[in-house]
N, C-alpha and C positions, 0 to 999 in steps of 0.2 A: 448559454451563460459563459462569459467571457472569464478564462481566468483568474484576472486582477480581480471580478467581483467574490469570486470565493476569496481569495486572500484578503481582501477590503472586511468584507464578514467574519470571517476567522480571525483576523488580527483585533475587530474591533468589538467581536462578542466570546470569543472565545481563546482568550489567553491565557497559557498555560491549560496542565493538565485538570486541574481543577475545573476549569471552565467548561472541558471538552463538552462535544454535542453529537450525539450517535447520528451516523450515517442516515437512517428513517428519518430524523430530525432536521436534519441539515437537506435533505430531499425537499421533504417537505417546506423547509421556511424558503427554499433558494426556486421553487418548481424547476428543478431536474429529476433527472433519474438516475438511478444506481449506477449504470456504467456511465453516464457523463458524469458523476461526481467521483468516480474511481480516473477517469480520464483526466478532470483538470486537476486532482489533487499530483497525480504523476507529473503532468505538466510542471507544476511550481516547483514541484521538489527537484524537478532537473532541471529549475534555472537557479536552485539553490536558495528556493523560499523552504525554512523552516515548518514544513505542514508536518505534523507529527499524528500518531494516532495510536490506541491501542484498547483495555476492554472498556476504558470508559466512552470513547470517541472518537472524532478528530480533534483536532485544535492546534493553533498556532503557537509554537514553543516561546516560553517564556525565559530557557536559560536552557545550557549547552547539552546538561543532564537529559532534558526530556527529549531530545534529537539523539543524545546516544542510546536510549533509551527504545526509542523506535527502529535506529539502525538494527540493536541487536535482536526485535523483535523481526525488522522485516529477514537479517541471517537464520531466523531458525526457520521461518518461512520460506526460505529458501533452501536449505539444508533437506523438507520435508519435500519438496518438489525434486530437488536430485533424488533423494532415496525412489521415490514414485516412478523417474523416467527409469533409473536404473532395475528396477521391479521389473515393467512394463519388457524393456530390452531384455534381459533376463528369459522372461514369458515367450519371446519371439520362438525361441529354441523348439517349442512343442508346436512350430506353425514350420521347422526347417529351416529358420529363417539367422541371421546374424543381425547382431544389433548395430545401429546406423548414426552414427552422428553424437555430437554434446561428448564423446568421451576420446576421442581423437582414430577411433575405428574406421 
């Protein structure tokens, strides 16, 4: 599935957060799968289409709020991934090992 057809779908059935449409949902109406729709929603957001998501679903932002809205969910999702690599490197120590990489080591 091409891109443009998720954002064609998303702008035209689900605008705004109210509209959202959970991932299993939007699988199912689009026949993809899980990671091609994690694939093309990345896509659009890095050519600066508005795909927003959060525990209601995805959906296409209807105003600025629900884009910041997502930013600051995907920061803490990120924030939870550093603390994890940072664990992980941490953990090397009982293998003899130094930690490698992401923190400028």
């Amino acid at each position: 599935m091409a891109s443009e057809q998720l954002k064609a779908y998303l702008k035209g059935n689900c605008l705004g957060r109210s509209h959202a449409m959970k991932a299993a949902e939007l699988e199912q109406a689009l026949q993809i799968s899980e990671n091609e729709l994690r694939r093309q929603v990345n896509r659009l957001r890095r050519k600066n289409i508005p795909i927003c998501s959060g525990s209601e679903g995805h959906f296409y932002a209807a105003h600025a709020g629900e884009v910041v809205d997502t930013i600051l969910n995907l920061e803490e999702m990120l924030k939870g991934l550093q603390d994890s690599m940072s664990g992980l490197r941490g953990s090397l120590e009982r293998f003899g090992e130094t930690a490698v990489g992401g923190d400028g080591s």
